[in-house]
C-alpha positions as CSV (number, residue, x, y, z in Angstrom):
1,X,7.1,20.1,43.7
2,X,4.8,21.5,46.8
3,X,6.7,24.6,46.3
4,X,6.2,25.1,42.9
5,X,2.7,24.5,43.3
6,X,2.6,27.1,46.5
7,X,4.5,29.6,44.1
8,X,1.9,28.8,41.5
9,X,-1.3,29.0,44.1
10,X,0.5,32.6,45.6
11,X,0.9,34.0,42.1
12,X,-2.3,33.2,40.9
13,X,-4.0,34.9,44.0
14,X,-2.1,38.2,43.8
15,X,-2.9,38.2,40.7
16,X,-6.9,37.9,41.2
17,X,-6.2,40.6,43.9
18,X,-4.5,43.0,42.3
19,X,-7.1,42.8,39.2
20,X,-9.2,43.9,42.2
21,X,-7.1,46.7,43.5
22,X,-6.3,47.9,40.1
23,X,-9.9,48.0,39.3
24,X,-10.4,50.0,42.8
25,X,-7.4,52.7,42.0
26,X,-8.7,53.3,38.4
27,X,-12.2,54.2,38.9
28,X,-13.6,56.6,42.2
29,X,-16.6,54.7,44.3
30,X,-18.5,57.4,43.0
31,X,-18.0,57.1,39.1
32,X,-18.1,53.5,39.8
33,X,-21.4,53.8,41.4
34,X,-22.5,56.5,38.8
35,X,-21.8,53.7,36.3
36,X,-24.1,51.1,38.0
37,X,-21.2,48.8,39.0
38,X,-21.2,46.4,41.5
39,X,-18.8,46.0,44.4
40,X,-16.7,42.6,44.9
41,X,-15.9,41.5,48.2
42,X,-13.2,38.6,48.3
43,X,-12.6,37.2,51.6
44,X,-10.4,34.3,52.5
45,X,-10.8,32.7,55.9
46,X,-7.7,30.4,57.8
47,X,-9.1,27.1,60.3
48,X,-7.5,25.9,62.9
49,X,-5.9,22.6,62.0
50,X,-8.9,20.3,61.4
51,X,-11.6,23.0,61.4
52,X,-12.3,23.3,57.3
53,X,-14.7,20.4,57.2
54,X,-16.9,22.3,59.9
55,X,-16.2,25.6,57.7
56,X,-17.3,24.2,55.1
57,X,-20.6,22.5,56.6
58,X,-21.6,25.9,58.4
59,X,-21.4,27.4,55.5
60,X,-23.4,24.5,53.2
61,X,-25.9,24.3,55.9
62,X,-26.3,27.6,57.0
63,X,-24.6,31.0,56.5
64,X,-25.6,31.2,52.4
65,X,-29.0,30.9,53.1
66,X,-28.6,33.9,55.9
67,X,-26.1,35.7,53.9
68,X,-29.1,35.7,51.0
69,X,-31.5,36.6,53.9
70,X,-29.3,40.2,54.3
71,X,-28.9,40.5,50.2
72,X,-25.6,39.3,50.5
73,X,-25.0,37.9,47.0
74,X,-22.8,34.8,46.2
75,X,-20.8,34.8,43.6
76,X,-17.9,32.0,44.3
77,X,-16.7,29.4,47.2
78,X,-13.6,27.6,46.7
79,X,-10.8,25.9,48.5
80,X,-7.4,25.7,47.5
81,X,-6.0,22.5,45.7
82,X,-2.6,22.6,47.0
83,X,-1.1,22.2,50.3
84,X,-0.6,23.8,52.9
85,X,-3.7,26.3,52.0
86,X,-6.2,23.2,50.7
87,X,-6.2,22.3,54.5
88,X,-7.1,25.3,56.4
89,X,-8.7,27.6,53.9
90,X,-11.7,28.8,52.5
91,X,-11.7,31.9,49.8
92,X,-14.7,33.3,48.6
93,X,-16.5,36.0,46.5
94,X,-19.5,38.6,47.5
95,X,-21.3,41.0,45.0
96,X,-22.7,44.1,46.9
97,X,-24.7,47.2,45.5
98,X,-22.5,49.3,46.9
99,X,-19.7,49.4,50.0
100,X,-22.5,51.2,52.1
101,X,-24.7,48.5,51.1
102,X,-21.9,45.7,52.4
103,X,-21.2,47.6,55.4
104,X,-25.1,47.4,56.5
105,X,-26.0,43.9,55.1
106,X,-22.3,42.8,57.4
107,X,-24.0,44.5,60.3
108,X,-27.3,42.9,59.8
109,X,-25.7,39.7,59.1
110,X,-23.6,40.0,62.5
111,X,-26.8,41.0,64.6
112,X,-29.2,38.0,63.2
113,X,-30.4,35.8,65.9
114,X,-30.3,32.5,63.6
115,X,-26.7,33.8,63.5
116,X,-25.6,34.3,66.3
117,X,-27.6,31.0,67.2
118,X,-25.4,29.3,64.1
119,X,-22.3,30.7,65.7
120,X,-22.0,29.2,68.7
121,X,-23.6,26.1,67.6
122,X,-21.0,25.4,65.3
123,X,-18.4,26.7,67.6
124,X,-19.2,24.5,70.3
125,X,-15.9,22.0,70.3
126,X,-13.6,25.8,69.9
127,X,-13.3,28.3,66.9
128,X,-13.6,26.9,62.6
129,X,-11.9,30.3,62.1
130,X,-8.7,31.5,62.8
131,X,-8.1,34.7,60.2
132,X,-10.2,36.7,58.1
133,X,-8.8,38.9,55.2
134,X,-11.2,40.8,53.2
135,X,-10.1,42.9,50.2
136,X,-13.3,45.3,48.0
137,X,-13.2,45.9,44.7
138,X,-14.7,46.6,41.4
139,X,-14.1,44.7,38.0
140,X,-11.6,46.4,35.5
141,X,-12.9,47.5,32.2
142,X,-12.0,44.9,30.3
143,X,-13.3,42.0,32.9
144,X,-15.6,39.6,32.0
145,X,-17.8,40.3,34.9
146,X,-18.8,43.6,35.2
């Protein structure tokens, strides 16, 4: 039963990815630009075993609100319902102008004092993240969110 619901989790996330990297291959950044889309960033972070729950409260409590400090949009935050991943993992989605626009508001982000302050406050009993994985795309034509 776990596996078929791994198989099912697995699936479904390839999926969602390649609707992004099919979205990507289709249209140039510039056309895409041209055409006043928006750039996706989906990025899925792994915890050390027992680390979600301060994941989770760094982001509640903090990194949104600094995130929207940088114009770093939200879009979605979710967890996993199955095992292993609903343990360890956090997945979540960005909307940027632009990739040059993600690239800066990443380096902004990263050189924020409440940040960096943040950081190591939350770090203080060893690292909430393990693994980061983050994949950039654009909506297909025919998605719902454009």
């Amino acid at each position: 039963m776990i596996v078929n619901r791994w198989i099912v989790l697995t699936a479904s996330t390839t999926i969602f990815v390649a609707g992004f990297a099919l979205g990507s291959f289709r249209n140039s950044s510039d056309v895409a630009h041209a055409q006043g889309k928006h750039v996706y960033e989906l990025r899925t972070y792994t915890a050390p075993e027992g680390k979600l729950g301060n994941l989770n409260s760094r982001f509640r409590d903090h990194t949104i609100r600094i995130f929207n400090k940088h114009g770093m949009k939200s879009v979605l935050y979710m967890t996993p319902q199955d095992a292993p991943n609903s343990q360890n993992t956090l997945i979540y989605v960005l909307e940027h102008p632009s990739r040059e626009a993600a690239k800066k508001a990443w380096a902004d982000f990263a050189a924020d004092e409440e940040w960096k302050k943040v950081s190591a406050e939350s770090q203080v009993d060893g690292r909430i993240v393990s693994k980061v994985e983050s994949i950039f795309g654009y909506p297909t034509d025919y998605s719902p969110m454009k």
